[in-house]
C-alpha positions in Angstrom: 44.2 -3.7 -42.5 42.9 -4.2 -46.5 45.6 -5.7 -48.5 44.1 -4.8 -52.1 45.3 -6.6 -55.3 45.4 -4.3 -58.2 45.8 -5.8 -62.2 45.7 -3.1 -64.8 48.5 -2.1 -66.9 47.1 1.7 -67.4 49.2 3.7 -64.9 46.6 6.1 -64.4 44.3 3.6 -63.7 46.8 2.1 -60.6 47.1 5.7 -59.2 43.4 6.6 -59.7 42.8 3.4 -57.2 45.6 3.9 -55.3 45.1 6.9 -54.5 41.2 6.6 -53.8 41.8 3.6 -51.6 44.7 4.3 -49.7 44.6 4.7 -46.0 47.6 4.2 -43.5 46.8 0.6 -43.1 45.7 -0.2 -46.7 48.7 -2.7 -48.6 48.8 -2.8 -52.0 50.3 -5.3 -54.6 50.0 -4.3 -58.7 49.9 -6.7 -61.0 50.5 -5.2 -64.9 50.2 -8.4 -66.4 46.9 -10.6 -65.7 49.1 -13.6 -65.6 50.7 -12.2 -62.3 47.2 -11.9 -60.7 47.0 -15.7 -59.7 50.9 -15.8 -58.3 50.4 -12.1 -56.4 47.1 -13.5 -54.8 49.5 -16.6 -53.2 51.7 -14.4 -51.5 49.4 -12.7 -49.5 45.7 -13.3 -50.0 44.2 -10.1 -51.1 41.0 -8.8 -49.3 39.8 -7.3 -52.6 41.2 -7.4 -56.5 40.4 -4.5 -58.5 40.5 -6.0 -61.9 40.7 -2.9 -64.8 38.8 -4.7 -67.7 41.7 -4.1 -70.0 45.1 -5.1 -68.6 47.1 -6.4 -71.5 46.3 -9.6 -73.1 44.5 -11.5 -70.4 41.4 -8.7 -69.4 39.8 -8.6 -66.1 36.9 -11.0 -67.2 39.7 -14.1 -68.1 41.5 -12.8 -64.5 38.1 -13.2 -62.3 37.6 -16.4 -64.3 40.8 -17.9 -63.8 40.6 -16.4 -59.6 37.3 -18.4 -59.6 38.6 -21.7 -61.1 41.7 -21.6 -58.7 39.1 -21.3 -56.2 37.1 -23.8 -57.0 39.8 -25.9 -57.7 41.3 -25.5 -54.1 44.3 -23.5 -55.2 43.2 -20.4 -53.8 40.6 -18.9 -51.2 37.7 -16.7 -52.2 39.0 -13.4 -53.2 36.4 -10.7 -53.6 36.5 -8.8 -57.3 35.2 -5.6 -58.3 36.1 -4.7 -61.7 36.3 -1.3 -63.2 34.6 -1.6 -66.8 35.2 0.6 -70.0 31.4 1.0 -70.8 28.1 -0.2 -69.4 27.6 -3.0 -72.3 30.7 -4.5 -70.3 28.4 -5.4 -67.4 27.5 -8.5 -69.3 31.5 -9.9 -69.2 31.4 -9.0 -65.2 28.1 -10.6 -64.4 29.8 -14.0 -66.6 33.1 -13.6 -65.0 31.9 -13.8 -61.1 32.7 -10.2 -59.9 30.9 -9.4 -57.0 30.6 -5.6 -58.1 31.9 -3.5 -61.1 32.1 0.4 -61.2 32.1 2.2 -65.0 34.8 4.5 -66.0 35.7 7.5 -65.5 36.6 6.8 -62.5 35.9 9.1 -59.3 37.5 8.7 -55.9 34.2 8.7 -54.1 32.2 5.7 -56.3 35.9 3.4 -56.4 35.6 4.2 -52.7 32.4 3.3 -51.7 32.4 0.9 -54.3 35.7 -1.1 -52.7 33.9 -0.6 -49.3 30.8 -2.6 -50.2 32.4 -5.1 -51.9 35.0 -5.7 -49.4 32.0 -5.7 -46.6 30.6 -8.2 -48.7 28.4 -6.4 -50.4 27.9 -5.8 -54.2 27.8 -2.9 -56.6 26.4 -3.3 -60.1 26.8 0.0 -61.8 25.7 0.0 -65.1 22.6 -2.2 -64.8 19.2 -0.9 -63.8 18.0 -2.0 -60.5 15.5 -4.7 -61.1 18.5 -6.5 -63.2 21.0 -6.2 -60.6 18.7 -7.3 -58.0 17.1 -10.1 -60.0 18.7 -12.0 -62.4 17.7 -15.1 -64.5 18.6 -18.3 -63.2 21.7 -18.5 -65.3 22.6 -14.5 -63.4 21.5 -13.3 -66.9 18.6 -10.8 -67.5 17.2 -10.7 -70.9 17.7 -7.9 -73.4 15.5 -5.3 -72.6 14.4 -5.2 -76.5 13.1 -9.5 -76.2 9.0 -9.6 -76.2 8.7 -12.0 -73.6 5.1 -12.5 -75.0 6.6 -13.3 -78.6 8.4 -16.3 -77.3 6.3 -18.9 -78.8 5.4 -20.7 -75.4 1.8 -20.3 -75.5 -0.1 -22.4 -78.0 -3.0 -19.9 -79.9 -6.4 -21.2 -78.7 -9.1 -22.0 -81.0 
């Protein structure tokens, strides 16, 4: 049974999940407030947090953060985050904030669907990214701007 956190303070955006993800044994708790996340994810660990990238004035990036330094900190166990993302260029905050996947709105059933299922699996989903980024990333789990000339870095000293 999939007990699924859900922070955004859009009410379409809670339905649009809900209503994608929702099976007989699926729970829900909805945080509109990213303070609440933290204090909903004690009751009842959550399987999965869908984290819109807008929810009031703490966003999903500074929610995923603050799940991953309660983690790290012992506070809370590992809870898997997908975040739903107002434009591709958002990928970036994601990446930094420690989601394991991220979907791009609008929203569809299917995608938040398969995406939740993947994630919660534990998989990931990078929407947004072109494959050789999502599947390789620099060492800090950054890829370069595609527009960088990797050959104008100044690395290589001109012979002669």
């Amino acid at each position: 049974m999939p007990h699924i956190l859900i922070a955004a303070d859009a009410e379409w955006v809670i339905d649009d999940v809900r209503s994608a993800l929702e099976t007989p044994d699926t729970t829900f708790v909805v945080c509109r407030r990213g303070q609440d996340v933290a204090t909903g994810a004690k009751g009842q660990t959550p399987d999965l947090a869908v984290l819109d990238l807008q929810i009031g004035n703490m966003g999903g990036m500074a929610v995923c953060m603050n799940l991953r330094l309660d983690e790290s900190g012992g506070r809370l166990p590992h809870i898997r985050v997908l975040m739903l993302l107002d434009r591709a260029a958002d990928t970036f905050l994601a990446r930094r904030a420690g989601a394991e996947g991220w979907l791009v709105k609008p929203l569809d059933s299917l995608r938040l669907r398969r995406a939740a299922t993947t994630v919660l699996r534990g998989g990931t989903v990078y929407e947004g990214l072109p494959p050789a980024e999502a599947a390789e990333p620099d060492r800090d789990g950054v890829a370069p701007p595609e527009d960088v000339d990797e050959s104008a870095r100044g690395d290589e000293v001109p012979a002669g």
